[in-house]
N, C-alpha and C positions, 0 to 999 in steps of 0.2 A: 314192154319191158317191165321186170318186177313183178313175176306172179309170187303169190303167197305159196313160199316150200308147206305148204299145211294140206294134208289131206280131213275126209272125215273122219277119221278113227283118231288122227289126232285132237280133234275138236271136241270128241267125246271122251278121251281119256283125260285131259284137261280140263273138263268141266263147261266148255266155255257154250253158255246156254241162247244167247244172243250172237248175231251177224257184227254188232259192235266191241262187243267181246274178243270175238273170234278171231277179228284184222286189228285190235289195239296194237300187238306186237309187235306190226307190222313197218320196217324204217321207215322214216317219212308220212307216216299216217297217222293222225290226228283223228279221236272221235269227240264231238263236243253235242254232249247231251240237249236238250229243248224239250219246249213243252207239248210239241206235236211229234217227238220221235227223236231224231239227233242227224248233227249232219256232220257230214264225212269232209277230213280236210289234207288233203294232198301233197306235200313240200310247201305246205301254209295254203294252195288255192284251194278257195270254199266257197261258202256263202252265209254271210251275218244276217238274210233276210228273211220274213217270215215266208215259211212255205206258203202260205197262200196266195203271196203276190210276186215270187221272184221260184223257179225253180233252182235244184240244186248247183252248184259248178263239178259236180260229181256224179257223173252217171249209176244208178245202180241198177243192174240184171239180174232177173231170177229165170234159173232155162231160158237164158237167149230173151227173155222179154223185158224192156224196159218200165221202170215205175218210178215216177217224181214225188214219190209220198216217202217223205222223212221219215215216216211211221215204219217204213220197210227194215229202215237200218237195225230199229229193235228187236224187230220179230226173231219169234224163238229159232235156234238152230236143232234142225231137228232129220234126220236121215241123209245126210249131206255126202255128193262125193268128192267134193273140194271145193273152196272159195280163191277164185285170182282177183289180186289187186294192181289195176296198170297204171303205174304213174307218168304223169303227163299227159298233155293233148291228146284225145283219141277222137277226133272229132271225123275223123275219114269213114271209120267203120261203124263208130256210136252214133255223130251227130252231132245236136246240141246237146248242150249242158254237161259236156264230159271236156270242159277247157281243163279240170284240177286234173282228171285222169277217170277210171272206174271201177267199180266191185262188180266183180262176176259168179253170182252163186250157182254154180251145180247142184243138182238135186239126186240122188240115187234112182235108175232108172230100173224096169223089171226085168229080169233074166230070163230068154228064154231056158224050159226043162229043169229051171230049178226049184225046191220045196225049200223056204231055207227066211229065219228071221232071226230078230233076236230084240232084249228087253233090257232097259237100263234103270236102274232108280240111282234117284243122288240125295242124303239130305245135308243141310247145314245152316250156318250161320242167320238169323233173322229170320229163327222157323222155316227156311227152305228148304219146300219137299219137291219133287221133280220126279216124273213116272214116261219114259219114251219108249216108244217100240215099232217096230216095222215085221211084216210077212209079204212073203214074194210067192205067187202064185201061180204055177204052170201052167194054163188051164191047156193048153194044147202044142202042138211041137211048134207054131208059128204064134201063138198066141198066148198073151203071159199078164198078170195086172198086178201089183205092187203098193199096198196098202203101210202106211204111217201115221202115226200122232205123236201128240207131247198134251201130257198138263202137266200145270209149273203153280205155284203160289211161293212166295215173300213176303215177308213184312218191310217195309220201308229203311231206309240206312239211316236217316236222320230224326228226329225226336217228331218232326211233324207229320213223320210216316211219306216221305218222298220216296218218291219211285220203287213203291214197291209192287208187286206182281201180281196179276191170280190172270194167268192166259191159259190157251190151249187151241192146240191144231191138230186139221185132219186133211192127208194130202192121199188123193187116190189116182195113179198112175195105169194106163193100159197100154199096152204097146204089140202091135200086130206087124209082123214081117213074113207076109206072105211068098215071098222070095229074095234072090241076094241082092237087087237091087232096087228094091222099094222098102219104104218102113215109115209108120204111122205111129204116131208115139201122141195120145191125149191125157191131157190133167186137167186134175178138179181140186184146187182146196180152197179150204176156209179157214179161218183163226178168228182169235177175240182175243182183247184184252182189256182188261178193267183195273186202276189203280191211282195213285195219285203221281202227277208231274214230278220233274225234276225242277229242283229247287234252290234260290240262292239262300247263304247264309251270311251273317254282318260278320267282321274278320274286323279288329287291331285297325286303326285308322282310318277308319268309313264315317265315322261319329264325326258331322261338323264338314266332311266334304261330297257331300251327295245335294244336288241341289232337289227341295222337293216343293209341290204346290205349299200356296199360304197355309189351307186347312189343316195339311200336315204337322206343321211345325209347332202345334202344341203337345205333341206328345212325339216327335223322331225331327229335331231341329237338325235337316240337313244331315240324317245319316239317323242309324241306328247301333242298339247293342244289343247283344243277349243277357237274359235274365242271369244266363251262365259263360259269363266270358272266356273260362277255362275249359267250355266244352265244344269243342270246333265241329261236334255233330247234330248240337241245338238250335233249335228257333223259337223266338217267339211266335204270341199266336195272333198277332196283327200280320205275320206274313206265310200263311200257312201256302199248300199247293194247289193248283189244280186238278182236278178230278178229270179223269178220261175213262172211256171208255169207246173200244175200236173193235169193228164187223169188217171185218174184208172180206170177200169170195174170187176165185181167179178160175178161169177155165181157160184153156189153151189149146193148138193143133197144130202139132209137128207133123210135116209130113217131105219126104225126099226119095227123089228117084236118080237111077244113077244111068246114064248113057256114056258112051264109048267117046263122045265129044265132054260133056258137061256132067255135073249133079245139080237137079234143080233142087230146090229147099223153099219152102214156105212156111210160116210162121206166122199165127191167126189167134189172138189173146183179148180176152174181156175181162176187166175186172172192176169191180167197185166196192167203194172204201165207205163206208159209213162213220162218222164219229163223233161225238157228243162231250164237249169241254164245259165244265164249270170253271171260269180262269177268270183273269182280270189284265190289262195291260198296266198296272201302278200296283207290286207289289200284293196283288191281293184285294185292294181297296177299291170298291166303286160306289160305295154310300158310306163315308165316314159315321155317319149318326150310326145307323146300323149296323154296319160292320165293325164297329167300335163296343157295341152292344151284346152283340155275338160271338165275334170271334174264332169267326170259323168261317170254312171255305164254303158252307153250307146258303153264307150269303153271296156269293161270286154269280156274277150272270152266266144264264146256262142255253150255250150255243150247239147247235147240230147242225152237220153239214153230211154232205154226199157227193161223193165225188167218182164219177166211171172213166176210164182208160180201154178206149180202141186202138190196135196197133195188127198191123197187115204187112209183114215184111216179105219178098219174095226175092230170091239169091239165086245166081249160077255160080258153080263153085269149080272149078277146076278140076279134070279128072285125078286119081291118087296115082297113073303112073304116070302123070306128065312134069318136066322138069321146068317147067313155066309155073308157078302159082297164083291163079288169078281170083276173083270175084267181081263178078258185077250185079249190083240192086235194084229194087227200090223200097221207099219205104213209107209208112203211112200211118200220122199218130192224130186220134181229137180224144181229148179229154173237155169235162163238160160238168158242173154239177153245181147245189143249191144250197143256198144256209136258211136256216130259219132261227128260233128261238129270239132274243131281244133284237141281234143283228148288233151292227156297230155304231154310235152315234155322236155325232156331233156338234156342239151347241152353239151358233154363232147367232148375237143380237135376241129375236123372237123367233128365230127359224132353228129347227130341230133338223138334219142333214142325217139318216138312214141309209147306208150302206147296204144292199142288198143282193151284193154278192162278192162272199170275201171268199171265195175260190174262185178264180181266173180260168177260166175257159180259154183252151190253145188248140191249134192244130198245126202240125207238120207234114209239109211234103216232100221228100228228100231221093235223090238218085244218088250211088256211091259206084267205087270204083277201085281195087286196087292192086296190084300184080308185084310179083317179086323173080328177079328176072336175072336167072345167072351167068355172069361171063365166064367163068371160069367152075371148079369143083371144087372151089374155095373162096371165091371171091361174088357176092352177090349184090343188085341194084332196087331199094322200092320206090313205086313208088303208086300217091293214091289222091284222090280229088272226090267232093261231095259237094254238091248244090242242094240248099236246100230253103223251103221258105215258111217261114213260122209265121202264125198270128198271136195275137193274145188280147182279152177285152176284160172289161170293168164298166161299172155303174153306179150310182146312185141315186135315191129318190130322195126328196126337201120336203117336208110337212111342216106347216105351223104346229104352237102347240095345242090345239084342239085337234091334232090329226089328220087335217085335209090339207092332201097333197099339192104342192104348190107347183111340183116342176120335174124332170127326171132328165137325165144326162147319160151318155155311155160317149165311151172310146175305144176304140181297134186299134192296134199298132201290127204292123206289115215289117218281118225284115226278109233281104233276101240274102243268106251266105254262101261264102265261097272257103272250103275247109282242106286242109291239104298234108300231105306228107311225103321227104323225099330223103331217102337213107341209103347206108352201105353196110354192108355187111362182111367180117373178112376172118376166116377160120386159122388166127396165127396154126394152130396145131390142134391137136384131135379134142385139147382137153382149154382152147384157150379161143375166143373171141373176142375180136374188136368189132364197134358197132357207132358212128355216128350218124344224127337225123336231125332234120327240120321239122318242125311239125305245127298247125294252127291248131286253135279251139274257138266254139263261140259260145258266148250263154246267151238266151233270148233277153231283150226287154222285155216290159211290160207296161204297166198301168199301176199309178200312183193313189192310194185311198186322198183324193185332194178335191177341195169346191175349189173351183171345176176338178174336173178331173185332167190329170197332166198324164204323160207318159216319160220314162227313161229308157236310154240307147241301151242295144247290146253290149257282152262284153267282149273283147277278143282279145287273145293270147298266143304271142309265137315264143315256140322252144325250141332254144338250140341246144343240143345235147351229144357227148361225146363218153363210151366207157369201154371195162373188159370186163369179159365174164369167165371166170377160172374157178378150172376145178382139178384139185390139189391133194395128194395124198390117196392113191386110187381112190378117189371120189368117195373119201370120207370131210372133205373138206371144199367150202363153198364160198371162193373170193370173190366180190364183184366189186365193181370201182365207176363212179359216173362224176362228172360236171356237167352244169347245166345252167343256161341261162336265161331267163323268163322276163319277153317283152308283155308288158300289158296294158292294154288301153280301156277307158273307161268301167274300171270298175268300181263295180254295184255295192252304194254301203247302205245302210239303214240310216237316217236323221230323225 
């Protein structure tokens, strides 16, 4: 329920150059920027954790493929043919990590027989220039490939030059339908982007209630201000941003055949995410002496990591005359990848505690299920079930301060869920639907950066929900109405 009324052409006449852009508008959705991307928040369900050690409580799909990298929320928007936002639990057909709800980005696919593109420039505000364009390719009456980009540059919104831009993308689509019931549909892109983090600023009443370490407190006692307190886009330069820079590449393989019982569908995606931060977790500050000296983000520890996503979905789908609508799954995700550069550290007694690996390695293995079953040509029942079982691990190695290693530690956590949905559907009149549902979500645990290392529970949420959806005025007008009530247990905060 709750897809975004927004096509692409609306997303291009409005300017809206990012995926979090795009769904700000959207009721109930919340975007809250970070310093690895920004995470998406649902009728408030989210996630306060760092992507590295908790994924999101929001699913996000690019063509049917799922990606737990925060980084995806900001990516450019760029030849799109709609984005849907479904709120609440969709844990029957998503899975994990979609307890808030999900973003579904469609992408524009090739046409066969047609010659046909076209080219956008935007500029504005903070020197942004922006240059997008797509051509669609006929190469034959069953065979067709559909080529897109974007570059994009910005200057920063705030004085310390935060989150400002200089990306660009290239998405190359083929798509072969050798007859009316088979069709292969592959993609290739890549993107980058390079610019500095989103950033906080001191605000009217922070001076004097921030608690900060001892060394702080000769120069920000328990809070800070700006050198310009009348300008609520400044910073000083003890709290400058983070520096990023991000490589993704994504290949994928649609492919679906249709039978007189079924349509099978398979979905087969690689991707890996490169990225390289100069951050700090304290403001900025990781050597007072020196960072105090410089003043700039130029001294921030500088971390790279690599992160790959495998996922293997395979679906039977319900034939398009039959008045049963079913599916049934399964599905198949490992993600897996490396950091290097300083790494993360921590200093207990004469032992140095090395962190060496702040991306979390998961894999999923899930069966789904769900049917929509009519008793009537107005009145309909669904209903839908997903088992599935995640892992997820961490580590760390202890060194003295001479560098030899004293000891190394890891931990696995094992859950197995049980995800469900059971609803009515009832058509008051051609132009008016009533619709209530039960529904779960889960979000995985994980692994705690801790000596030792600890682990924390899943999280799980049940919604009940009850609305109508009208549409009024020959459908120039679009009422909807929901209550909703959100059980949740054990949820995931940062300390």
């Amino acid at each position: 329920m709750g897809a975004l009324p927004c096509c692409g052409d609306d997303i291009t006449n409005r300017g809206d150059s990012s995926y979090d852009a795009a769904i700000k508008g959207t009721p109930s959705v919340k975007v809250q920027g970070i310093a690895q991307g920004a995470q998406v928040f649902i009728r408030g369900v989210g996630s306060q954790i760092d992507p590295a050690f908790a994924d999101p409580a929001v699913a996000t799909l690019i063509d049917g493929v799922y990606t737990g990298r925060t980084e995806s929320v900001q990516a450019g928007t760029f030849d799109i043919s709609r984005i849907e936002v479904l709120r609440g639990p969709q844990g029957t057909l998503y899975g994990r990590n979609a307890s808030g709800g999900s973003m579904n980005v469609i992408t524009r696919d090739p046409v066969l027989g047609d010659l046909e593109g076209y080219v956008t420039a935007q500029l504005g505000k903070f020197s942004m220039k922006r240059l997008e364009g797509a051509v669609n390719l006929p190469v034959s009456d069953d065979f067709a490939i559909r080529v897109a980009g974007y570059k994009s540059s910005r200057d920063g919104y705030l004085s310390d030059g935060s989150m400002e831009d200089d990306s660009s993308a290239l998405r190359v689509k083929a798509l072969y339908v050798p007859s009316d019931e088979t069709r292969v549909l592959f993609k290739y892109e890549k993107s980058t982007y390079e610019g500095n983090a989103a950033n906080t600023v001191p605000v009217e009443g922070w001076e004097g209630n921030l608690t900060f370490p001892p060394f702080l407190a000769a120069f920000a006692p328990d809070g800070w201000v700006t050198d310009n307190p009348d300008g609520p886009w400044t910073n000083d330069k003890y709290h400058q941003p983070g520096l990023n820079k991000r490589d993704s590449v994504t290949y994928s393989l649609q492919a679906s055949q249709d039978f007189d019982w079924a349509t099978v569908n398979v979905i087969a995606a690689y991707s890996n995410h490169e990225n390289s931060e100069k951050t700090s977790h304290l403001f900025g500050i990781t050597d007072p002496d020196i960072f105090l000296a410089c003043g700039s983000a130029d001294c921030y520890d500088d971390n790279t990591g690599n992160a790959d996503y495998k996922t293997v979905e395979v679906r039977l789908d319900s034939p398009a005359s039959s008045d049963v609508v079913w599916m049934v799954g399964g599905y198949f995700l490992k993600s897996q990848g490396d950091v290097g550069g300083d790494g993360q550290e921590l200093t207990l007694g004469d032992a140095i505690y090395t962190y060496n690996q702040a991306f979390a390695p998961s894999e999923t293995k899930a069966i789904f299920g769900q049917m929509t079953y009519p008793l009537s040509d107005t009145l309909r029942l669904t209903g839908g079930l997903r088992f599935s079982n995640d892992t997820r691990e961490n580590s760390y190695e202890l060194y003295d301060p001479e560098g030899v290693q004293l000891e190394t530690d890891s931990q696995t956590t094992e859950d197995d869920s049980v995800t469900w949905k059971a609803g009515i559907e009832y058509d008051v009149s051609d132009d008016q639907l009533f619709y209530a549902h039960i529904a779960s979500g889960f979000k995985q645990g994980g692994v705690n950066t801790t000596v030792p290392v600890t682990d924390f529970d899943p999280e799980e949420l049940i919604s009940y929900e009850a609305g109508m959806k009208n549409t009024l005025l020959d459908n120039h007008l679009q009422a909807n109405f929901a209550v909703f009530y959100y059980d949740y247990m054990d949820y995931q905060v940062p300390i």
